[in-house]
DRENVOLO-95004 format. One record per residue (C-alpha): x negated, y negated, z. Coordinates in pm, whole numbers, plus 32768, in hexadecimal, padded with zeros to 4 digits. Example, Ala and Ser with C-alpha at 12.3 -4.5 7.8 and 13.67 -1.06 7.14 Angstrom:
7B3281C2830C;7AA9806A82CA;
//
This chain:
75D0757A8A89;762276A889B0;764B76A08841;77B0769F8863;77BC75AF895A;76FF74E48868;77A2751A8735;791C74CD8819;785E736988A5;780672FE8735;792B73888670;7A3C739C8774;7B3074948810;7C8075498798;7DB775A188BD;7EEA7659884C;804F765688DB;80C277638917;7F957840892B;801E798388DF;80737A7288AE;814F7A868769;82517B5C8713;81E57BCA85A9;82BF7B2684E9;83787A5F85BA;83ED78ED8563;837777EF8633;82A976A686A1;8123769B86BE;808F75678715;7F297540871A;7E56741C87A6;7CFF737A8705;7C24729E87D3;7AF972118723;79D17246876F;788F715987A9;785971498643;79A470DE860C;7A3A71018488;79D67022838E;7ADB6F99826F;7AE870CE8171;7AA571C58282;7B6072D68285;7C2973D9836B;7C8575518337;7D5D762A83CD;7CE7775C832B;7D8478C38362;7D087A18829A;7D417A738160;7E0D7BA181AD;7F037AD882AF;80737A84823A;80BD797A8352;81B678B5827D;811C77968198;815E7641822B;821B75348185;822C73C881CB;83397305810B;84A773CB818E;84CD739882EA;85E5747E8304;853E759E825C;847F76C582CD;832B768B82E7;831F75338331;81E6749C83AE;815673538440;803472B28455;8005719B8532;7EF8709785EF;7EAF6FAB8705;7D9C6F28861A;7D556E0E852B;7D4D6F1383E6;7E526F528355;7E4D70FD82C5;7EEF71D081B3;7F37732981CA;7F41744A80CF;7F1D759780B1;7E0776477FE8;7E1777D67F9F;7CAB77847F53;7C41768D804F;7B4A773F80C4;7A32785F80B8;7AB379A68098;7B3A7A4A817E;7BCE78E68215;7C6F789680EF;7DA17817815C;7D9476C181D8;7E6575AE8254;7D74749C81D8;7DBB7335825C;7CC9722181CF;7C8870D8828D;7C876F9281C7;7D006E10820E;7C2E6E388333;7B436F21842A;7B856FD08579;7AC56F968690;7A58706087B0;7B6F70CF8894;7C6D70678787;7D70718F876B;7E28721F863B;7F6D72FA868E;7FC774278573;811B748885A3;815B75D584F1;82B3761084CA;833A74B48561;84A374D085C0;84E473938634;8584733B84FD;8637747084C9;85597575843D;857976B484BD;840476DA84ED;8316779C842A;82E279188413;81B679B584C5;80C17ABE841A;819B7BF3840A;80987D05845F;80147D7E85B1;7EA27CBE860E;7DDA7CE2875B;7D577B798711;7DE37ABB860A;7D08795585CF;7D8A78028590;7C1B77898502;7C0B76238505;7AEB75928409;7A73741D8437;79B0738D8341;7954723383D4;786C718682E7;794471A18176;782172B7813B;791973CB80E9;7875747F81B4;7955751682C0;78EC75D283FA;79E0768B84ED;7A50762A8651;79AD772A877C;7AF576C38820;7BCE775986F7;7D0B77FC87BC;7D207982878A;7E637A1E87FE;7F257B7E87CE;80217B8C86CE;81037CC78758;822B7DAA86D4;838A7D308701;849D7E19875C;84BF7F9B86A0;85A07FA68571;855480D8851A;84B2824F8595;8371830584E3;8338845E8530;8236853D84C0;81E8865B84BD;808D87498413;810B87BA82B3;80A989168335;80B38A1E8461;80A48B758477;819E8C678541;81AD8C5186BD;80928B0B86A3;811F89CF876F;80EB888E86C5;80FE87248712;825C866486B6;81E984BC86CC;82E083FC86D4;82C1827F86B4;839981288694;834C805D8575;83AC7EC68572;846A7E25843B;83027DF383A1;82677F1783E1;81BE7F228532;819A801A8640;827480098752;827A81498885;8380822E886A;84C181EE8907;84C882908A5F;865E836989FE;85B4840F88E4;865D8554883E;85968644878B;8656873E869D;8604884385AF;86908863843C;86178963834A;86508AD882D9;858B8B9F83FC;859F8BC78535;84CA8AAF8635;84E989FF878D;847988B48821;84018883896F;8376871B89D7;82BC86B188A5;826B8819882E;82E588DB86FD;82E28A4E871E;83518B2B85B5;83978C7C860B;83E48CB78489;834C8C768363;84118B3F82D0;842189C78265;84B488BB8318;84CD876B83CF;84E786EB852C;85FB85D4855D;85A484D58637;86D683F586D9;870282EA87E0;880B81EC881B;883781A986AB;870C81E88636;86B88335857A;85DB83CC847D;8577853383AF;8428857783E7;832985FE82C8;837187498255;829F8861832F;825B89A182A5;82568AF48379;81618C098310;81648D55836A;7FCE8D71834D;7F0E8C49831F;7ED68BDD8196;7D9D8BEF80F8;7DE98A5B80C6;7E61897A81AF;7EFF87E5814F;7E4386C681E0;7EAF856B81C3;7DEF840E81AF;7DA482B98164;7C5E82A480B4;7C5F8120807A;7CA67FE28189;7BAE7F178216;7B927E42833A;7B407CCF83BF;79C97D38838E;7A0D7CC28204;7B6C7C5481BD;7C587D118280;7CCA7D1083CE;7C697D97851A;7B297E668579;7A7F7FAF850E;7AE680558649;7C587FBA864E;7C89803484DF;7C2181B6851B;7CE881998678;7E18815685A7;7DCB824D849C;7DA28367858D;7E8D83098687;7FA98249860C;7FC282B88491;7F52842684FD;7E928443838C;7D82857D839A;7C9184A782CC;7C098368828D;7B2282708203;7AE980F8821A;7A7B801480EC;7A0C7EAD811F;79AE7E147FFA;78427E347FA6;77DD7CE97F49;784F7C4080E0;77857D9B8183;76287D4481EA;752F7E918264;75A47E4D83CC;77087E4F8376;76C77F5B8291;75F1801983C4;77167FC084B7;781280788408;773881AD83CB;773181AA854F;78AD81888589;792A827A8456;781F8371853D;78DA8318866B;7A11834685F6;79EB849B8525;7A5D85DD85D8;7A38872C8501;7BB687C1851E;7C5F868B8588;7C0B857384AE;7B27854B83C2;7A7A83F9833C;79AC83BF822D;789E829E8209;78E881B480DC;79328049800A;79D57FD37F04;78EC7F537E12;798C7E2D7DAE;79297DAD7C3A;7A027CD87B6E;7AD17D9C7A87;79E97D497924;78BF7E307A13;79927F217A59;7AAA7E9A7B8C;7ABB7F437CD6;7A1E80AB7D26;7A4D81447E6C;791282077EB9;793C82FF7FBE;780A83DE8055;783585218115;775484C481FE;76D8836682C0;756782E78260;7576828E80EE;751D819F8016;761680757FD1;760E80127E54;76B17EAF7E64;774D7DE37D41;76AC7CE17D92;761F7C167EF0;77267B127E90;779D7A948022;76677B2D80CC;753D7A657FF2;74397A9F8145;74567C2880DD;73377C8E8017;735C7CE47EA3;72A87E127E41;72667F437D58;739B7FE57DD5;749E7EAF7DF4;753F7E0C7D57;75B07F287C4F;767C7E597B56;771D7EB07A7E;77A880127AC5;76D880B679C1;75E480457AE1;768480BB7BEE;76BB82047B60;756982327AFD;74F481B47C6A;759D82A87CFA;753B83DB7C39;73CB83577C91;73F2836C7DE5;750D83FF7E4A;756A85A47E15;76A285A97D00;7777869A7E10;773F85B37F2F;77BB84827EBB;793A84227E4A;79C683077D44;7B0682847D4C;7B7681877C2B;7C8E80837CE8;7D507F597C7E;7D5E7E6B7D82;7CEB7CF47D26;7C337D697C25;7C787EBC7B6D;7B917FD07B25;7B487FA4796F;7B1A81187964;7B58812C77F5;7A20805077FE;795680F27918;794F824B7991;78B983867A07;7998849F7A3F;78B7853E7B27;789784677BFA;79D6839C7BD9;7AF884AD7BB1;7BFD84197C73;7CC983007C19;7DA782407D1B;7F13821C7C87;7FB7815C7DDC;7F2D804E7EB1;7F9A7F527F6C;7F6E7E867E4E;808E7F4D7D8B;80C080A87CA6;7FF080D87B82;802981EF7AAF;7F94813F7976;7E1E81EF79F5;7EAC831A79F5;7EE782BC787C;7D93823C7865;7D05837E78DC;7DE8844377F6;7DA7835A76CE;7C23835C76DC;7C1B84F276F8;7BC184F1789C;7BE985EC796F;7C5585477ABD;7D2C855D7C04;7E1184837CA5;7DE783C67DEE;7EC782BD7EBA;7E4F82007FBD;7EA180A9805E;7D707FAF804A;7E327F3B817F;7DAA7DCF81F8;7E777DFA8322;7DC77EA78414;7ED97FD783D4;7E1D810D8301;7F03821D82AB;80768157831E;7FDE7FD98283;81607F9D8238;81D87E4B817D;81CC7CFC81E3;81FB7BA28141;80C67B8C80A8;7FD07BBC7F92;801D7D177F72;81387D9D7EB5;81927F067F6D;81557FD180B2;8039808F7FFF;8025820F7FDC;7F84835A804E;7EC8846B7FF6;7EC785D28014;7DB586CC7FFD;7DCB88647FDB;7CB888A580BB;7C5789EF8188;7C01892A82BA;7BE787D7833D;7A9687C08347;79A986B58264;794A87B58165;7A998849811E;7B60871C80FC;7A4F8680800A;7A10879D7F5B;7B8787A57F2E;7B8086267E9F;7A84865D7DB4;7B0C87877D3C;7C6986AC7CED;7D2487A07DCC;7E0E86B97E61;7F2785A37E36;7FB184647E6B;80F483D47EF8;81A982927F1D;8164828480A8;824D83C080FF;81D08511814E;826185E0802C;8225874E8014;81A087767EC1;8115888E7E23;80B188E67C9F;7FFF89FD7BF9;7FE88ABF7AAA;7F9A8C117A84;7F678BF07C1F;7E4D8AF97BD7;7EA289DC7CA9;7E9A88397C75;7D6487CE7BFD;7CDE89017B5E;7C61894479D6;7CAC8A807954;7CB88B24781A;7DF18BBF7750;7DFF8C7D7614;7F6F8CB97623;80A18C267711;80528BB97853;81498BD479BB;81878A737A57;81EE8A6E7BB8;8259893E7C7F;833B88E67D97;836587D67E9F;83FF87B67FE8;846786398024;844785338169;859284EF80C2;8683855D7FE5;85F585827E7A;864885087D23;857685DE7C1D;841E86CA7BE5;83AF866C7AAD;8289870C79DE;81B08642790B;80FF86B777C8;800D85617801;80F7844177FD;82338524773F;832F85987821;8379873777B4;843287A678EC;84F0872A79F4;85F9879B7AFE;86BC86EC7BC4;87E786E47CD3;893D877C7C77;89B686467CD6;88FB85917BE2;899C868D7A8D;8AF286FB7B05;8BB485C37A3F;8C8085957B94;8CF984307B86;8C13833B7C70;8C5581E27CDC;8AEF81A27D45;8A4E80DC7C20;88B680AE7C82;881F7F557BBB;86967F797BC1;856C7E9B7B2F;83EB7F177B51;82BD7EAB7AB2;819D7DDE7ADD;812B7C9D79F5;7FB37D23797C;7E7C7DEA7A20;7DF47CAF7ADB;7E387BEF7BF6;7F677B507B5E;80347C8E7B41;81597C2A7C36;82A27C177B6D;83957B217C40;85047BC77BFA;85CC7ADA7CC3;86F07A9D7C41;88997B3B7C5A;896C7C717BF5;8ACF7C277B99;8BD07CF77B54;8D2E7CC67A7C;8E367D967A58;8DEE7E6B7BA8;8DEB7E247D23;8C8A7E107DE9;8CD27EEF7F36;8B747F187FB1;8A277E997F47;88F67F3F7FF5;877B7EEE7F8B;86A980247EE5;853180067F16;84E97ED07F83;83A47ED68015;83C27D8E80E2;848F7D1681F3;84567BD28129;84FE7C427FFB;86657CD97FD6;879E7C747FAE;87D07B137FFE;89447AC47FD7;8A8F7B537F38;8B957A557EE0;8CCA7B017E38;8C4A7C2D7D2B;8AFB7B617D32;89CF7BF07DD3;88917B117E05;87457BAB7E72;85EB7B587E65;84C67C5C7DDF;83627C897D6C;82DC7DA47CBE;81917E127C8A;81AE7F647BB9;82BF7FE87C97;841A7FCD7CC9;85117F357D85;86B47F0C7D4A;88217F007DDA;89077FFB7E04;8A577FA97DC7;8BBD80667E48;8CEB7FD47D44;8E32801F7D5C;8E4280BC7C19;8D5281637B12;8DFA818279E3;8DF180147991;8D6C7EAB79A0;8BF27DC8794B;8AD17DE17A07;8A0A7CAF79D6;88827C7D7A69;88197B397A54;86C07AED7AB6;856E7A097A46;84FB7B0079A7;862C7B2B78CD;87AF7B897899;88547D0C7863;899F7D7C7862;8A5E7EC0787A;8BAE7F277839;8BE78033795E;8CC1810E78B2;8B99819177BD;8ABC821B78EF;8B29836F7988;8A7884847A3A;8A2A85817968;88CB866478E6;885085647826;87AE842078A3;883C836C774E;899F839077EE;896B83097932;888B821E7930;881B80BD7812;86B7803B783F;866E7EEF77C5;85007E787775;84627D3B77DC;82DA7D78777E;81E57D617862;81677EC078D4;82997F547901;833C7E45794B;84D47EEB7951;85FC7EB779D0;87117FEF7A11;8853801E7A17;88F6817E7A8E;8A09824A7B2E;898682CA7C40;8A1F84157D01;8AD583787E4C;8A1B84997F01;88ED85617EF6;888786637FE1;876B87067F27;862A871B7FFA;856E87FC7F14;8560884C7DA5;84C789757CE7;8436895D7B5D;838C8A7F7AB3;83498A877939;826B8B60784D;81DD8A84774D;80CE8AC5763E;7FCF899E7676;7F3A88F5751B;7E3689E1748C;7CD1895E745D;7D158848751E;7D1C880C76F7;7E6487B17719;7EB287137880;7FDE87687939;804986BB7A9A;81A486C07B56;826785887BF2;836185887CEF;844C84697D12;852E840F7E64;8676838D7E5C;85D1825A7F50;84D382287E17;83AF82C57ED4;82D383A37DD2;81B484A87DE2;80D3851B7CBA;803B86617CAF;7EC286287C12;7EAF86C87AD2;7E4F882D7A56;7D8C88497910;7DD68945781D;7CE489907727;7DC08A087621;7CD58B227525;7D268B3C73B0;7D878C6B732A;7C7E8D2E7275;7CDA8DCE7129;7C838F2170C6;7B808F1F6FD3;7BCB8F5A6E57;7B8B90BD6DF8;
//
């Protein structure tokens, strides 16, 4: 008999029905089937039904039959059982548990307990499935038998698929650059409601939009001038704008890269495997580069040796590029989360600590703890120019006020799935650092580079970034990153470019006199503002005509962003209604939502209900009235109560005329209220501005460009070092 067979005769088996697979998040029925086994389950054993930490299959409830959700537990045995659910009911990363305990009574062998997830035989609709693509998603059932709390898993555990539904929407994209009479790849894909891959429909219709001249055949672009533009992509009722392509005439000295430097997989607390994740990456999300960062304190050496191998694999000079690394994974009083990325496979790993992999031999080297240690680890072992630090706020955020070395460390990641922080810019800028900007996912889904939202833990689809590299090739595009020369988006890929006195993003440079800022960007949609930052003050900005002419609007756009604190507990729960008074509600339409779980979730006369959660960025309503010159806007919410009289907000060049902006703490915690043009058809904005920087002091100045669908890139900073004036000397 094998050791599973074994471990199945003494602890029992698991059947499920139906066995899969699942449309991702579909609602249905799941009914799984226990038999004990030969040790049977003593009174104050225990059961658990135990899925990932990163899966959203909807929580179960037990006490409204008629709700979603709705689950039973049952038994042809003498016990009787109670069932609850525990987001910590087990060891990480099967924290989420069903846990049933056994008492009045114990099961014997071949006695049978029934889990209905989702029961709809008293009128539930059934419960939601996880809503993100998996190859084999696990119901682990645990069975502690002898009220040892001390839980082992099933062999027979069922695994099934959990698929895409139907297309909702196209994705096309395209390289950010090409040169002249060069043919380039258009991919085109389907996405589902939450995010998920789907193939292409077969009547698709390719067409070009911008200034020059271009043609399509198949799935090839072909410029024959130089000039910007975008492919549109239709079928059926489906459409989309691609990213913006640009046309040289030669080739640049610099070309624009794009990545996801941060997810991780099911080998720590993600989902899927090594080679599933970098499939995706390359193949699905099209990104040039990559990297994958489990979190150090699950990775033992073979784990750690495995990935070397597949990051090897999976690198290809000129097509996509991968990068070994981890996320050291301290709490936040040793310094939070670091992403440490090395140019090349065969390294060292530094850990936090050996927390979940106690058979893995402390030694000289690891754990480095706090980050003072880690930093000082590395620069033992490891060359300065071959190794990469990223400070992150995920679980726990990077204390870089506390801990940091800016050669090492001189990005800073200001999206994630986990939401938008902007406050470590401000950290950087407030403690006198000279740092770039990154945005990546730490995608849990399996999904690098297109992780998209879901119901879960994590608050938004997660971001990109973009390097100014002169080739894709391991050295250039990390010699790019360490050098700051790059940028960071919201998940679109926005043409963004910044320089002063031609010097571009990420550069330190010296001025005794006025200084030439340059910037432009070329949207994935149409655009809102360019703004240029003297550290956190606004000094410039330019926006749409649309946005200044004073033309009356009826669109009025209500907005809330913000996150709680740092930590874990940032999520800000909005729910709540708009209602307006005076004025008729023609159209409501959701702005920025990043779930299909959250929107608007019912209009009853000039009363709109929705449901939200922030986490540093932004979601709203548009609204279409009847009228603009009068009537009360009213939010009502948890988190607290606004009102606007309508007539006070109208376009115009000042923000104080369109718009009121009500605090409610928290980090930003806001809500706004603005007139909002009815259309904009802006795709790309222009700022340029001669400034004289601070003297005696390195001033840092960074752009950010703002979509009209909320989506946002930020330029990483340039550093002037500003010189004081020298007097001529007293004769």
């Amino acid at each position: 008999m094998t050791d599973d067979e074994l471990t199945s005769h003494r602890l029992g088996i698991v059947t499920l029905d139906p066995p899969g697979p699942v449309i991702a998040g579909s609602v249905g029925q799941w009914t799984l089937t226990y038999t004990v086994g030969s040790y049977g389950i003593d009174e104050g054993g225990t059961l658990k039904l135990a899925q990932r930490f990163a899966s959203d299959w909807e929580m179960p409830q037990f006490d409204q039959p008629a709700a979603p959700g709705y689950t039973t537990v049952t038994t042809d045995g003498p016990a009787r059982l109670r069932p609850y659910f525990h987001r910590k009911g087990h060891e990480r990363p099967w924290m989420k548990c069903l846990v049933i305990d056994v008492y009045d009574g114990s099961l014997a062998p071949g006695d049978t307990v029934t889990i209905t997830l989702g029961d709809r035989s008293q009128g539930s609709p059934g419960i939601r499935a996880q809503t993100f693509q998996e190859s084999a998603h696990e119901f682990r059932l645990l069975v502690d038998p002898t009220n040892a709390s001390v839980a082992l898993p099933l062999p027979t555990s069922p695994f099934f698929p959990v698929v895409s539904g139907p297309a909702v929407e196209l994705v096309c994209i395209l390289p950010a650059q090409t040169v002249v009479g060069e043919r380039v790849e258009i991919f085109v894909k389907g996405q589902d409601r939450w995010g998920n891959p789907t193939p292409a429909p077969n009547d698709l219709k390719l067409a070009w939009s911008g200034e020059g001249a271009a043609e399509i055949e198949g799935n090839r672009l072909l410029c024959h001038t130089p000039s910007t533009g975008w492919v549109l992509a239709s079928a059926g009722d489906l459409s989309c704008r691609s990213n913006p392509i640009t046309a040289f005439a030669e080739r640049p000295p610099r070309a624009r890269f794009w990545g996801d430097l941060h997810a991780q997989t099911a080998g720590t607390v993600g989902t899927g495997t090594e080679a599933e994740y970098f499939t995706f990456g390359r193949d699905v999300a099209r990104l040039d580069f990559a990297s994958h960062q489990g979190n150090d304190f699950q990775m033992d050496d073979a784990y750690w040796a495995h990935l070397n191998r597949t990051v090897s694999q999976f690198h290809a000079e000129g097509r996509f590029v991968v990068f070994p690394g981890y996320e050291w994974s301290a709490n936040t009083p040793a310094g939070g989360d670091r992403n440490v990325i090395y140019r090349q496979e065969g390294q060292p790993i530094f850990r936090s600590s050996h927390w979940q992999i106690p058979h893995t031999p402390e030694d000289a080297a690891s754990p480095a703890h706090p980050a003072s240690q880690l930093f000082a680890r590395i620069r033992q072992h490891i060359p300065p120019q071959d190794v990469l630090l990223g400070s992150h706020v995920g679980g726990r955020y990077a204390d870089i006020r506390r801990y940091f070395d800016e050669e090492l460390g001189p990005l800073v990641e200001l999206v994630s799935c986990w939401g938008v922080f902007e406050w470590m810019l401000w950290d950087a800028f407030e403690m006198g650092y000279t740092v770039g900007v990154m945005c990546n996912s730490d995608g849990h889904k399996g999904r690098p580079g297109a992780e998209g939202p879901s119901a879960g833990e994590f608050g938004i689809g997660g971001g990109l970034t973009c390097v100014l590299a002169e080739t894709l090739t391991r050295d250039a595009v990390f010699a790019a990153l360490r050098s700051r020369r790059c940028y960071g988006t919201t998940g679109p890929r926005i043409d963004l470019d910044f320089a002063i006195d031609g010097q571009p993003m990420g550069s330190v440079i010296d001025a005794s006199g006025p200084v030439d800022v340059r910037a432009s960007v070329v949207g994935c949609g149409p655009l809102e503002s360019l703004t240029l930052f003297q550290g956190r003050e606004a000094i410039a900005q330019v926006r749409p005509a649309a946005f200044t002419t004073g033309d009356p609007s009826r669109r009025v756009r209500v907005s809330w962003r913000g996150a709680r604190m740092r930590g874990r507990g940032r999520r800000v729960v909005w729910d709540g209604s708009i209602r307006v008074e005076g004025a008729t509600i023609l159209a409501a339409s959701p702005f920025a939502f990043d779930s299909a779980a959250d929107g608007i979730t019912g209009q009853e006369g000039q009363q709109i209900a929705f449901a939200s959660s922030t986490t540093g960025d932004t979601d709203g309503i548009d609204l279409t009235l009847n009228r603009a010159d009068s009537g009360r806007l009213i939010f009502e919410s948890a988190v607290g109560r606004c009102e606007v009289e309508l007539a006070e907000l109208r376009l115009g060049p000042e923000e104080s005329d369109r718009q009121r902006i009500f605090d409610f703490g928290g980090l930003g915690m806001q809500v706004c209220v603005e007139r909002y043009p009815e259309e904009v058809a802006a795709y790309s904005l222009q700022l340029t501005q001669t400034l004289t920087p601070p003297a005696g002091e390195r001033t840092p100045y960074f752009v950010k460009a703002l979509q009209t669908d909320g989506h946002a890139a930020w330029s990483s900073p340039i550093y002037v070092n500003g010189h004081k004036t020298r007097l001529a000397p007293v004769e």
